[in-house]
C-alpha positions as CSV (number, residue, x, y, z in Angstrom):
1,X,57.7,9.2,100.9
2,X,54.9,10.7,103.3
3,X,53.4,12.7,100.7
4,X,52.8,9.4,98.4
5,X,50.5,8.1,101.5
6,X,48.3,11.2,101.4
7,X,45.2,11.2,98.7
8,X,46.3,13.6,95.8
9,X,42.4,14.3,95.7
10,X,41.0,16.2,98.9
11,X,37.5,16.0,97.1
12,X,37.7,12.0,97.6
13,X,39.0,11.8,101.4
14,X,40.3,14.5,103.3
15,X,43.1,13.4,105.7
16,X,43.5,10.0,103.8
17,X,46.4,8.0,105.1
18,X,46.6,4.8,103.0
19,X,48.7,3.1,106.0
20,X,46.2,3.2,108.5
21,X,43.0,3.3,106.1
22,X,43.6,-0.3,103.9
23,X,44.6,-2.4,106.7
24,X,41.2,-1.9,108.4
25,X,39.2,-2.7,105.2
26,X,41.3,-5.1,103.0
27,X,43.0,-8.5,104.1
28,X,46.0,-8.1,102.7
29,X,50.1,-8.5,103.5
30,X,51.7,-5.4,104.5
31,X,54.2,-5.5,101.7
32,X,50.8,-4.8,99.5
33,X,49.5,-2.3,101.3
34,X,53.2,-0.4,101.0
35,X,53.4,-1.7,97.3
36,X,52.3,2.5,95.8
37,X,54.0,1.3,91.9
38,X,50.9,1.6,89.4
39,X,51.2,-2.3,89.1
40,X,50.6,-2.4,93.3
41,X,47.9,0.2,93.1
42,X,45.8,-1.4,90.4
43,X,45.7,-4.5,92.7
44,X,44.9,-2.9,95.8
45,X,42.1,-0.8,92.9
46,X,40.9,-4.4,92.0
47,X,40.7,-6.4,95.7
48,X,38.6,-2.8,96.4
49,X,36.2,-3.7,94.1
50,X,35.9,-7.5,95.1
51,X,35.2,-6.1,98.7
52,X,32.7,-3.3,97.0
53,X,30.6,-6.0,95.3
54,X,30.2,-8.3,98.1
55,X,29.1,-5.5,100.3
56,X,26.6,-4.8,97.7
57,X,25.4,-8.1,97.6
58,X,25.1,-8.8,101.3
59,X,23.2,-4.9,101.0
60,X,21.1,-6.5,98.6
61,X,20.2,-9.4,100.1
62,X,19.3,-8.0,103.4
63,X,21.9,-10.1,105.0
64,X,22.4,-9.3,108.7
65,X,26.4,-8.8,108.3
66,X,25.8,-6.1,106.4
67,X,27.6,-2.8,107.2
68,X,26.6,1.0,105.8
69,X,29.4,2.2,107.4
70,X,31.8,-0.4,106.0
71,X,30.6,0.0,102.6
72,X,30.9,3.5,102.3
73,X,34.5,3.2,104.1
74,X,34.8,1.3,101.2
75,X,33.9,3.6,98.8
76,X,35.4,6.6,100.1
77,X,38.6,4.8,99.9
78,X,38.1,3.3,96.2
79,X,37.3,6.3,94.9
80,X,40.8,8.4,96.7
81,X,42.4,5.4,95.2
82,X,41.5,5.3,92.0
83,X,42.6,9.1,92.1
84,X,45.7,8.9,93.2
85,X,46.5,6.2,90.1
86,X,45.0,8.7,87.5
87,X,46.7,11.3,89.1
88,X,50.0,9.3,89.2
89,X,49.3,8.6,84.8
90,X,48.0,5.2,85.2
91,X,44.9,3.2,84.4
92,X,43.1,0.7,86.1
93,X,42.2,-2.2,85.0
94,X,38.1,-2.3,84.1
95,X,36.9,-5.9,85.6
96,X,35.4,-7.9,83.2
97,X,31.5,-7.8,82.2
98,X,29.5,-11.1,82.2
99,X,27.0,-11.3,78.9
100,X,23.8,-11.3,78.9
101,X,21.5,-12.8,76.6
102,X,22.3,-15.2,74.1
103,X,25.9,-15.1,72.3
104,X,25.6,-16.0,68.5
């Protein structure tokens, strides 16, 4: 089981360890963080994102809790995420886009 915790993509994060990586970032429950079925991974893919976009927002809005280091923590552990579901034959889940203009 110790090779499931390392990043099947050394281009993403080198020396990865999803056990000691997603408890810093995420607020989840250990049996999530554990959870390395596609359906486990796609959530852990999609409460990535929610933290990605608030991080962008507070970036965005100049907010004084923002954190460059966080967010690129972040993203460095997205993006060895995401590979390690491809890698594994799965697909995540693309989060919904809002419309824009009028619908008619």
């Amino acid at each position: 089981m110790a090779h499931e915790k390392r990043c099947s993509s050394p281009a993403a994060l080198p020396g990865y360890d999803r056990d000691t990586a997603l408890p810093k970032l995420l607020p989840l429950w250990p049996h999530e963080f554990t959870d390395t079925s596609l359906e486990g991974r796609r959530k852990v893919l999609a409460n990535l994102r929610r933290a990605l976009r608030a991080e962008r927002r507070r970036g965005l809005a100049g907010h004084w809790t923002y954190d460059l280091a966080h967010h690129a923590a972040l993203w460095r552990v997205y993006r060895c995420e995401l590979a390690d579901l491809e890698a594994k034959g799965g697909r995540p889940i693309a989060a919904p886009r809002a419309r824009r203009g009028p619908t008619a």
